[in-house]
Backbone bond lengths (Angstrom), bond angles and torsions (degrees), N, CA, C in turn:
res aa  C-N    CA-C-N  psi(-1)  N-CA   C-N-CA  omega(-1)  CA-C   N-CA-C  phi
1 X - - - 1.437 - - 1.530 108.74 -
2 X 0.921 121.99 131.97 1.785 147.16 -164.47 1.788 105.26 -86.19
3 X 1.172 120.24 97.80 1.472 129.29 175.58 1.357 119.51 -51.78
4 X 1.351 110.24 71.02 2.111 102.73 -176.18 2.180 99.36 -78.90
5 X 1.499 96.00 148.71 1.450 93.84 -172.23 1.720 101.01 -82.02
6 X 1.225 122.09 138.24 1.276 117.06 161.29 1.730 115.89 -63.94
7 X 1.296 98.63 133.84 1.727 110.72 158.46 1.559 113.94 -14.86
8 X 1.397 123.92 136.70 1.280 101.59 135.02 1.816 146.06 -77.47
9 X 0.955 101.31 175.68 1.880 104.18 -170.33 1.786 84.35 -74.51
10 X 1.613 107.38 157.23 1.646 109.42 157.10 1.274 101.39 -74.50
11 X 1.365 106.61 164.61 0.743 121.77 141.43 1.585 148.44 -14.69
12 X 1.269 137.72 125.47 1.258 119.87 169.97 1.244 107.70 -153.85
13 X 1.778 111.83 177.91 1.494 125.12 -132.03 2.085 84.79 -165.97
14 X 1.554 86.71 133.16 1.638 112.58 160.32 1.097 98.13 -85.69
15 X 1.758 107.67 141.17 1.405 128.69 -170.28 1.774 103.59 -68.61
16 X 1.836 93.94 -25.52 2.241 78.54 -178.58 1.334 106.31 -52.44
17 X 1.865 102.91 -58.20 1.253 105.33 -172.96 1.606 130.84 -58.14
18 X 1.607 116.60 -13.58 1.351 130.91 171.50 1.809 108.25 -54.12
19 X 1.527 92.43 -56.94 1.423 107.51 -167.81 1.013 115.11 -75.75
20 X 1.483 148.46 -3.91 1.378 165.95 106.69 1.684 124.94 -4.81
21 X 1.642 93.93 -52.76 1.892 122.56 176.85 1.478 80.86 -74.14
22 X 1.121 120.30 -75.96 1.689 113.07 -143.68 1.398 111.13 -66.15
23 X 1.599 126.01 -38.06 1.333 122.79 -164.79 1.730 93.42 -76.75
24 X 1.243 134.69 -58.32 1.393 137.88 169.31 2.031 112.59 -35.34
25 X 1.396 115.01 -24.96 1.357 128.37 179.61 1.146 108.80 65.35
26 X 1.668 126.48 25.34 1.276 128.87 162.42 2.146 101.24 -74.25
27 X 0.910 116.79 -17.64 1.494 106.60 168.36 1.938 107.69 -129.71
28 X 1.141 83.39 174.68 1.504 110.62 169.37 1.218 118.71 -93.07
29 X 1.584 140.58 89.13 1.602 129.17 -166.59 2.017 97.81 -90.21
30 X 1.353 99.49 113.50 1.904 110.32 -168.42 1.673 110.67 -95.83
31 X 1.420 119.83 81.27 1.395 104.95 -171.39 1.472 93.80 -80.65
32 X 1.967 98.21 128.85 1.218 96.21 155.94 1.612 138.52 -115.87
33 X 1.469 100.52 31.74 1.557 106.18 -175.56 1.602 105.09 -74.18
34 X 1.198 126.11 -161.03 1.357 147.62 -178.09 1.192 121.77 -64.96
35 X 1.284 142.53 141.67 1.686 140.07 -152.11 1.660 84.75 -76.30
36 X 1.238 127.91 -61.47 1.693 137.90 -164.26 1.359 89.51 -63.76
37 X 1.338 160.09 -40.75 1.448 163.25 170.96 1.564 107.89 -53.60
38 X 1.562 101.23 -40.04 1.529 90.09 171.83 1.387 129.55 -92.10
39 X 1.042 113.00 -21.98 2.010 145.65 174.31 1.412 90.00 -47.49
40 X 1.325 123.52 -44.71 1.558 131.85 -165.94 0.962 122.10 -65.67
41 X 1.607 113.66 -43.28 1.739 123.21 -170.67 1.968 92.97 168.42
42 X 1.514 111.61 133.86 1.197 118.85 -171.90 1.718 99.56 -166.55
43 X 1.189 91.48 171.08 2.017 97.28 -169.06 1.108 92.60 -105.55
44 X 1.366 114.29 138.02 1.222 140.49 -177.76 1.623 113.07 -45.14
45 X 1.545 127.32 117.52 1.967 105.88 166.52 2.046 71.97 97.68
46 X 1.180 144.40 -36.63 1.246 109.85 174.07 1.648 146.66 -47.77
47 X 1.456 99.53 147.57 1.523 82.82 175.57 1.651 119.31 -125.82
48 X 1.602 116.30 145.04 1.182 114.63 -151.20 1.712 82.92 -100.95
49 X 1.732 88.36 143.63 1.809 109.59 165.84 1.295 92.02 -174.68
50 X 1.719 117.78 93.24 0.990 112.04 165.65 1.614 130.91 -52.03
51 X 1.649 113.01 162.26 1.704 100.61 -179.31 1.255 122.05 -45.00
52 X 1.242 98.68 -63.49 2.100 104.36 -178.40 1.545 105.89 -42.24
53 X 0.924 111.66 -29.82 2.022 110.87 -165.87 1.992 99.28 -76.77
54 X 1.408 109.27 -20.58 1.633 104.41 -166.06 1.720 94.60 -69.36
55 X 1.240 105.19 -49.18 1.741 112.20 -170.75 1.842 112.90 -66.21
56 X 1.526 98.60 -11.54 1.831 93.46 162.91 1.291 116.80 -132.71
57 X 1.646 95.69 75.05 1.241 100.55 162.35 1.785 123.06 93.44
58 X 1.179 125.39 -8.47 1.006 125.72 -153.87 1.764 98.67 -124.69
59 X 1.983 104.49 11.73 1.684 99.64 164.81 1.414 117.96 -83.74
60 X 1.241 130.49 -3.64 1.121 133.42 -157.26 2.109 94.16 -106.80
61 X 1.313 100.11 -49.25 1.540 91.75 161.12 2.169 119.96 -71.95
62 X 0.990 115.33 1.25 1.539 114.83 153.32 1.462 120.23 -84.85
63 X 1.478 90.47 -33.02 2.003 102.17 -178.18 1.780 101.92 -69.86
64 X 1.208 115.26 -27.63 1.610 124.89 -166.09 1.638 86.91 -77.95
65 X 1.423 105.90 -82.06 1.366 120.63 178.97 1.913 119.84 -4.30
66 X 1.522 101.15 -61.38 1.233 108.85 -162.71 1.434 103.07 -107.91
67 X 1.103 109.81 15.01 1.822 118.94 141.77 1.608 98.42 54.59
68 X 1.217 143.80 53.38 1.630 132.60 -178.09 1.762 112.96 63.40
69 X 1.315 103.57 -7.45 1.689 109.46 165.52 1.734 118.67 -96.01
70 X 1.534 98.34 138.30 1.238 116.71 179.31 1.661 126.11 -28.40
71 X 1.156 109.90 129.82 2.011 105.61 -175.12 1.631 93.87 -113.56
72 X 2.114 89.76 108.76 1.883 82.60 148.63 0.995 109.15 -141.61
73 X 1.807 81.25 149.65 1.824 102.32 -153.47 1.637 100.90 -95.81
74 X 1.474 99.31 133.38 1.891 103.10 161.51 1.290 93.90 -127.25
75 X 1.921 95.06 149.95 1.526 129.50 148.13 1.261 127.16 -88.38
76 X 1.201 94.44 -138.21 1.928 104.31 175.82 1.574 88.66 -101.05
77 X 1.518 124.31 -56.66 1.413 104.13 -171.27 1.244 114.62 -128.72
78 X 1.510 130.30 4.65 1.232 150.27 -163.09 1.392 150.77 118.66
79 X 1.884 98.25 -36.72 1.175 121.47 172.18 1.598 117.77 -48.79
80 X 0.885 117.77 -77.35 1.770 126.06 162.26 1.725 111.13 -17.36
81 X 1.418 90.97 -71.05 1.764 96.32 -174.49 1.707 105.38 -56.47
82 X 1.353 124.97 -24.09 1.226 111.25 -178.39 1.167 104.86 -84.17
83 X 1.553 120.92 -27.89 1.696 97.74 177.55 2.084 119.74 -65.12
84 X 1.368 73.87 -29.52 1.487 84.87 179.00 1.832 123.25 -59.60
85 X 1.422 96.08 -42.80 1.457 101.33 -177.76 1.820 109.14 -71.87
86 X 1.492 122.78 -25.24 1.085 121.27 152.15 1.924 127.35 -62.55
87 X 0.936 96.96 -24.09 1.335 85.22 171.90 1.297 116.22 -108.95
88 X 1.082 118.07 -3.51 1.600 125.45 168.33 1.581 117.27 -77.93
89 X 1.551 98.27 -41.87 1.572 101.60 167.43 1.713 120.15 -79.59
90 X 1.293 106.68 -13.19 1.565 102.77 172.53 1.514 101.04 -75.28
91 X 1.072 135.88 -38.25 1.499 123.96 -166.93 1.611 99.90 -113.35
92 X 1.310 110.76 47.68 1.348 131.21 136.35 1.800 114.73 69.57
93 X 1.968 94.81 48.65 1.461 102.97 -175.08 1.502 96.38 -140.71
94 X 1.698 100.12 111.79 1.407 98.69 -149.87 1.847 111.99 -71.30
95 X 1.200 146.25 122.77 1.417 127.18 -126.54 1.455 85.24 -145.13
96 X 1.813 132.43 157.02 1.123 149.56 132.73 1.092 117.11 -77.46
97 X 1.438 110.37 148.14 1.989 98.29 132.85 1.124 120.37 -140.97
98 X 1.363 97.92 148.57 1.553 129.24 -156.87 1.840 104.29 -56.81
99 X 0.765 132.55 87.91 1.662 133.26 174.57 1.721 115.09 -1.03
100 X 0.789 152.43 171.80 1.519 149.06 137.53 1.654 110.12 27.58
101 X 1.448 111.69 48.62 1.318 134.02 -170.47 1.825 106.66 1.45
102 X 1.646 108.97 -111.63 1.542 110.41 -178.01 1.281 94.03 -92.53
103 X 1.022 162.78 -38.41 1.328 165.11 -154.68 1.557 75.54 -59.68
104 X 1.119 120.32 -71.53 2.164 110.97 -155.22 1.405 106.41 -81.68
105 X 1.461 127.03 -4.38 1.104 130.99 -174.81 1.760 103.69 -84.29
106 X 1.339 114.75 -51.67 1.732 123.19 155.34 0.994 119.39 -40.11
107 X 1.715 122.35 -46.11 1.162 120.87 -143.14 2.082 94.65 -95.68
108 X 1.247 111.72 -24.35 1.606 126.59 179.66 1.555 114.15 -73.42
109 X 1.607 107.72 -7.37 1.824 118.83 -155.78 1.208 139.89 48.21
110 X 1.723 94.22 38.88 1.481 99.13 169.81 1.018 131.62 -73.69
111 X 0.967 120.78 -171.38 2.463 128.08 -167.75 1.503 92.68 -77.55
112 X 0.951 143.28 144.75 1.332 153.33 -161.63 1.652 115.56 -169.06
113 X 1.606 117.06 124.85 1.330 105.73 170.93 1.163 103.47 -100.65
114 X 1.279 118.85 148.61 1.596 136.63 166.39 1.394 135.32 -117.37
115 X 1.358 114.95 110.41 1.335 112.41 -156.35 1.751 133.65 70.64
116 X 1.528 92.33 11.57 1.575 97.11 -174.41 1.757 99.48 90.51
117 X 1.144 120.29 33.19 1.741 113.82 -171.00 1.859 98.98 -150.85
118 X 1.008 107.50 119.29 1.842 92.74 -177.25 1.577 88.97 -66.38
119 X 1.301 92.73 154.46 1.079 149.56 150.55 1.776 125.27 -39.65
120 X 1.461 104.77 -55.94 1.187 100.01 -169.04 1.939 79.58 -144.17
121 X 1.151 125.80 179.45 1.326 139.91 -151.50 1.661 105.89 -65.58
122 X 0.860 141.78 -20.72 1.397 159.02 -176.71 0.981 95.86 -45.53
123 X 1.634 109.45 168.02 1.454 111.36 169.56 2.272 110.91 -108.05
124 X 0.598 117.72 176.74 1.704 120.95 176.20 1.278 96.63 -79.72
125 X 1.402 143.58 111.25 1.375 135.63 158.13 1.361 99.72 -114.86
126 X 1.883 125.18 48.34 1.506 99.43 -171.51 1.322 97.63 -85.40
127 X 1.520 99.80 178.79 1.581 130.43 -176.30 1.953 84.24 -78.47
128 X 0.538 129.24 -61.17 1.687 120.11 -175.33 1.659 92.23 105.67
129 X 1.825 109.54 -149.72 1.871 109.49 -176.62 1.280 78.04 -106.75
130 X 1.457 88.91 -177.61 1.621 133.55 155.35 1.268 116.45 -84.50
């Protein structure tokens, strides 16, 4: 049997340090869970494109979006954003993902909107969808 090397993993990134890139606008923070997933609670300056939406059509408006700046992607717990950051970096958008998506982003006490309402004193400046 013939030894092929497995892939490496993307990249990835702790949500402090996520939320650091994005609020500074040295990155792009790309939520790609579910529009009602984000309505719920989402990081401030995010932008919604759920997974299914990257594969029709809607990578080339993330590639626009994040303007030659870094894309990291959170979910609810990671899984998602990693598929995402693999296929975002195959078609040549260089991408993170965010560790333990919002689940570790809550759980660390980051800025968080809820329900469309921050969270903590801030104001809502999200990116909204595509």
């Amino acid at each position: 049997m013939a030894w092929t090397p497995k892939q490496p993993a993307p990249a990835q990134i702790d949500p402090a340090a996520a939320h650091r890139l994005a609020a500074t606008g040295e990155a792009l923070l790309l939520d790609v869970r579910e529009p009602e997933e984000h309505a719920e609670v989402h990081a401030p300056g995010s932008l919604l494109v759920p997974l299914g939406a990257l594969g029709n059509g809607d990578l080339d408006a993330v590639r626009a979006a994040a303007g030659g700046r870094l894309v990291l992607a959170v979910c609810r717990s990671g899984t998602r954003s990693q598929t995402a950051t693999e296929l975002l970096n195959a078609h040549g958008v260089p991408t993170v993902n965010v560790v333990g998506g919002m689940r570790a982003w809550l759980r660390d006490g980051l800025p968080a909107h809820r329900n469309d309402l921050p969270a903590h004193r801030d104001e809502c400046h999200c990116g909204g969808a595509i």
